[in-house]
TORVEX-460128 format. One record per residue (C-alpha): residue in three letters; x, y, z. Coordinates in pm, whole numbers, plus 50000, padded with zeros to 5 digits. Layout:
N
ALAXYZ
...
! end
This chain:
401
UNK514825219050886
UNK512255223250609
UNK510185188350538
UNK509405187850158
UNK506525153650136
UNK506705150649741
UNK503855123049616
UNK503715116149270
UNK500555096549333
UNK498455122049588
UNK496015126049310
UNK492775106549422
UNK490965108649735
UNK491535068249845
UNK493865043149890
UNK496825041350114
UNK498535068149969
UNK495955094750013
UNK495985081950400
UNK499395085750466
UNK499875118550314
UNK496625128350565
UNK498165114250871
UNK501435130450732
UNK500105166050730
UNK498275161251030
UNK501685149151227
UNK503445181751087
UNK500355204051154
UNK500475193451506
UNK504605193451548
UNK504535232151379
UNK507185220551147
UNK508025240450817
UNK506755217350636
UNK505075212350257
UNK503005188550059
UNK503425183949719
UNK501165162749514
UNK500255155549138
UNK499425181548943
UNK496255160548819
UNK494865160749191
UNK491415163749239
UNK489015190649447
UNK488225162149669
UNK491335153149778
UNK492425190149780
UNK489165200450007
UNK490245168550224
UNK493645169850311
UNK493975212350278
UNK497445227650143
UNK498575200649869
UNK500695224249639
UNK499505211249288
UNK503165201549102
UNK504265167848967
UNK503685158148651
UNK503215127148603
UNK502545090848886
UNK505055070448981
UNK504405044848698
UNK503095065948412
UNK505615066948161
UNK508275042048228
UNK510445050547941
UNK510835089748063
UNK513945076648246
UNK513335107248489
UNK513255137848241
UNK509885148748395
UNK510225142848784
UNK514085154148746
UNK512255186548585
UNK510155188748864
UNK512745190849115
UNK514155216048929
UNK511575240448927
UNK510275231849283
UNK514495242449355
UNK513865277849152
UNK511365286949386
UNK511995274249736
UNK515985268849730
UNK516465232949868
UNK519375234850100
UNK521275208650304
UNK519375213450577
UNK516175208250360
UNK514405170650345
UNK512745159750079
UNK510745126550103
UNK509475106449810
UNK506845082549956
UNK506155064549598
UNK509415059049407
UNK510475034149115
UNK512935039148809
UNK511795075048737
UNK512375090349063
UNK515845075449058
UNK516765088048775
UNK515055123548843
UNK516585129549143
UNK520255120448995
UNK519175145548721
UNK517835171848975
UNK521485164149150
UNK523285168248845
UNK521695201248808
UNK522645214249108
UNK526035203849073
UNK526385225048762
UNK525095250748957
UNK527185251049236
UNK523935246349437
UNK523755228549811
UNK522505187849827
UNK519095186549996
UNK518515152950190
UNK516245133250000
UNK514495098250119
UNK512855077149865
UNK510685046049940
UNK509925020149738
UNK506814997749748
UNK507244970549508
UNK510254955949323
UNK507784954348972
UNK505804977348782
UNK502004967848734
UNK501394957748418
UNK498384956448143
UNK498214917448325
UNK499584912448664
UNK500394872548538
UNK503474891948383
UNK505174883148706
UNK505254845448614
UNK507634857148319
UNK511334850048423
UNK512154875248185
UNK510174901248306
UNK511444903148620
UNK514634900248529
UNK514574935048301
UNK512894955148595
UNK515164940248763
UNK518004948848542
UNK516604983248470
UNK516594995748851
UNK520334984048932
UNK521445009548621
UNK519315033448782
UNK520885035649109
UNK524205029448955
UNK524045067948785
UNK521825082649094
UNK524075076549358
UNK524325106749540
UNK525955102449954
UNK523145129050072
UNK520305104749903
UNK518895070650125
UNK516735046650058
UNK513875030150197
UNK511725000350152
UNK508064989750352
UNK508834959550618
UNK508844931250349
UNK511824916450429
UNK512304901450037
UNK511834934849913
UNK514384953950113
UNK516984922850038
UNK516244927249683
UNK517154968049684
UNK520074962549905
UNK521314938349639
UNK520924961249364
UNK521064995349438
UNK524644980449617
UNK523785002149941
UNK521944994550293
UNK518005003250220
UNK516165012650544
UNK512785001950649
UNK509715025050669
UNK506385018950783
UNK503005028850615
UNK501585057350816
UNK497555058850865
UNK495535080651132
UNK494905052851382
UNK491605051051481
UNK490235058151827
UNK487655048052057
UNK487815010951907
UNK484904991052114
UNK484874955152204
UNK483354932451999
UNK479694934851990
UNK478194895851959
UNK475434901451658
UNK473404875951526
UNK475274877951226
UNK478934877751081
UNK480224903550833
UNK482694892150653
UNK484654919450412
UNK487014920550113
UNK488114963850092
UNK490694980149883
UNK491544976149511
UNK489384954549273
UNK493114942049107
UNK493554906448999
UNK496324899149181
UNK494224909349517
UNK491814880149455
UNK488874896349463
UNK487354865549212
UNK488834839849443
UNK486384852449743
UNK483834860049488
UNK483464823349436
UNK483584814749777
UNK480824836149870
UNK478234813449792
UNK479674784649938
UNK479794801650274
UNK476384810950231
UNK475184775350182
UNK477544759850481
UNK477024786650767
UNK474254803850847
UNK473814841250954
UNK476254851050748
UNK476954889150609
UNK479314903850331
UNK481014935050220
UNK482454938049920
UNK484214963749759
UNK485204969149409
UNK487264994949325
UNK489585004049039
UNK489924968848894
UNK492764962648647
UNK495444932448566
UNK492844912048432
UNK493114893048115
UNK489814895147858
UNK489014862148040
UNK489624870848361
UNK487464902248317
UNK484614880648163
UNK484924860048466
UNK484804891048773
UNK482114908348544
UNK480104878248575
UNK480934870248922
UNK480284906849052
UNK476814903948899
UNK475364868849081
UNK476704883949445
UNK475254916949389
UNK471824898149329
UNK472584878949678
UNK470514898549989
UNK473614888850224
UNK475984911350034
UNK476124947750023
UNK478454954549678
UNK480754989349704
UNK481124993949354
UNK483755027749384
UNK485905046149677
UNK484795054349988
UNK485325087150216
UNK487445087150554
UNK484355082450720
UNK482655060550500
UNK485925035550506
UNK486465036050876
UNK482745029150957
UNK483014996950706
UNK485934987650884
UNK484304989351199
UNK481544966551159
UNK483594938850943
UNK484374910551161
UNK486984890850943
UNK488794906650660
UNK489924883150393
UNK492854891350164
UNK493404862449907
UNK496334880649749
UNK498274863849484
UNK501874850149631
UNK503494855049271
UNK503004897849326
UNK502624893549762
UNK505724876949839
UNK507834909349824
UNK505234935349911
UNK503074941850218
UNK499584950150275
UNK498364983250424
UNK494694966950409
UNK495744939650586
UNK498004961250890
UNK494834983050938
UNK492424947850989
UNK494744943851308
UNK495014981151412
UNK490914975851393
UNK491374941751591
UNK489774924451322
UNK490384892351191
UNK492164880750883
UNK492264850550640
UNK495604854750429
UNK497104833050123
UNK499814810950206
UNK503304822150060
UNK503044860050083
UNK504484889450322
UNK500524886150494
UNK501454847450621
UNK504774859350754
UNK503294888150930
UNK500624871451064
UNK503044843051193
UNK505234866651373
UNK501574877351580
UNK501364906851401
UNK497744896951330
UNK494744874751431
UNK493554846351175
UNK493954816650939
UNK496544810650648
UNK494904791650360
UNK496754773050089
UNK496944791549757
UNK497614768649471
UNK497744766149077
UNK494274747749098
UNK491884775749118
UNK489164753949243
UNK491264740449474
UNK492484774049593
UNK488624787149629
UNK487564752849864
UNK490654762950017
UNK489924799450127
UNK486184784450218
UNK487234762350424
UNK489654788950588
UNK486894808450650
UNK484764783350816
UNK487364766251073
UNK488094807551184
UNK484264809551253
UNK483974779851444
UNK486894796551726
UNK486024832251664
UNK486154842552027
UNK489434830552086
UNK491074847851762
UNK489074877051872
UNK490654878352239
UNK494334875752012
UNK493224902351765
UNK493294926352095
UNK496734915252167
UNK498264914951842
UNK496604949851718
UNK499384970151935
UNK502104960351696
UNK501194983051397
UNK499135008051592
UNK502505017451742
UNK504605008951399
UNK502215027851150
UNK502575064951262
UNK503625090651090
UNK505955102751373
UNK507545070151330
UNK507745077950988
UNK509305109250975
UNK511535099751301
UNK513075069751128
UNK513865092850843
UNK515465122651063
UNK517295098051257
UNK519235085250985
UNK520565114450909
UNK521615124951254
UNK523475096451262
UNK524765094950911
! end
């Protein structure tokens, strides 16, 4: 069997996709499989010198150009088939998928159908049931979500190919919602990292580094902990904070105003060290490291149907968490998949901020306890969020099918 790891979004050299497709290659390298790794055309040196062997191809990210309905990935497939001739023993797996993918890979099908050509296996996963938007308060619009909605149940209905499966992350909502409308049982997937080694105890310091890491979106909250900063400041002593900002987007004009502003009065703050940009491999795991609690004040409206791959590697790293109430995080970390506090997210801004404070504070004050869980509950997605169980939930299927 030939493994073909297609990523419309390997492009940069951060975020969760650029991890998975490095523990992904590494798995393979190490397993001698025939194996390839396709990423965007667009990628960059970095991410090329990082990873070694991306093959340069797709055209365009998984969410650029909505109305393509497929011509360009579907194209893709195409010429990726005229030079290594998928075959049914062949897998192909699409780690970032939405309405273009679908509808590629039906085209890329219908293609090969023409031309009396052999069905690879192809596995697509999907992260999120909506596409980001210009404003992620879209998702408060009935009517938006009801066209996405709308728009991915015609998709499957024309792609709908037996040798074709489909996969969602370990929100539970999410993979409901495919089943429903793609009409056909979606399997579950995990989010693959390199899990770290040689994690130490905890080190008692004279101070407490608290961290926010990942995307600067709105919908991540990033202004919610913002505000709280200086609150926490006031009401505990010895306090430390790591902040990074990276990529922001979703924001209104307001709401841009607002994190501009905000960004400025805690990078004048000696407690907190500001990460305005992405960090290495290195650089990311040695922040992660010295963070004691991790706080992810994500938005319930975009949270409640997708998971976090921030928040799984704060318990691989045995570090604490402080999640909104009413997303995937709360259920996860109810199910001891994770050490820490659930605040309240409400309408009231203010009232969510006091909330996320005082969140904060009551974890502090029994630290050593939901450090002695954090131990416990960190074997759950060290174990889950490989890529040999990745690829061996994936082969499996098929086995069986």
């Amino acid at each position: 069997m030939r493994f073909f790891y297609i990523d419309p979004f390997l492009k940069y050299d951060f975020g969760h996709y650029f991890e998975a497709a490095r523990a992904i290659k590494k798995y393979f390298v190490s397993e001698k499989k025939d194996f390839y790794l396709i990423g965007n055309i667009g990628i960059n040196e970095n991410t090329k010198k990082n990873i070694g062997g991306v093959i340069p191809f797709i055209q365009q990210t998984c969410f650029e150009d909505l109305e393509n309905k497929g011509e360009s990935f579907g194209e893709d497939l195409i010429n990726l088939h005229k030079i290594y001739s998928f075959c049914e023993r062949d897998l192909l797996i699409i780690p970032a998928a939405y309405e273009n993918q679908i509808y590629g890979v039906g085209k890329f099908f219908n293609y090969l159908k023409q031309n009396k050509g052999n069905y690879p296996k192809v596995a697509m996963q999907f992260h999120q049931l909506y596409p980001p938007t210009k404003e992620s308060d879209d998702l408060e619009k009935p009517e938006f979500k009801q066209k996405w909605e709308n728009r991915l149940a015609e998709a499957f209905s024309v792609s709908n190919f037996p040798s074709i499966s489909y996969w969602s992350t370990e929100s539970g909502n999410l993979n409901n919602k495919l089943s429903s409308l793609s009409k056909r049982d979606v399997g579950v997937l995990p989010v693959p990292f390199n899990i770290p080694i040689n994690l130490s105890e905890r080190n008692k310091k004279d101070s407490l580094i608290i961290g926010f890491l990942g995307d600067g979106r709105q919908e991540k909250g990033l202004s919610i902990f913002l505000r709280s900063i200086p609150y926490l400041i006031k009401s505990q002593k010895n306090l430390k904070f790591v902040v990074q900002n990276l990529n922001p987007r979703g924001f209104s004009e307001t709401q841009e105003n607002e994190m501009k502003s905000l960004l400025k009065n805690v990078s004048e703050l000696s407690e907190v060290r500001l990460i305005n940009g992405s960090l290495s491999p290195e650089e990311y795991d040695s922040v992660f490291r010295e963070i004691d609690i991790v706080v992810l004040p994500y938005d319930p409206k975009n949270y409640s149907q997708r998971v976090s791959g921030i928040f799984m590697q704060a318990s691989i790293y045995r570090k604490l968490v402080v999640v909104s109430s009413g997303t995937w995080l709360e259920e996860s970390l109810k199910k001891n998949r994770a050490s820490g506090k659930v605040f309240d997210y409400v309408e009231n801004k203010d009232q969510t901020v006091n909330n996320l404070t005082s969140s904060i504070l009551s974890l502090i004050t029994e630290i050593d306890k939901y450090h002695t869980l954090a131990v416990k509950t960190s074997n759950y997605y060290s174990r889950k969020c490989t890529a040999k169980e990745f690829i061996t939930n994936i082969v499996e299927y098929y086995e069986h099918k």
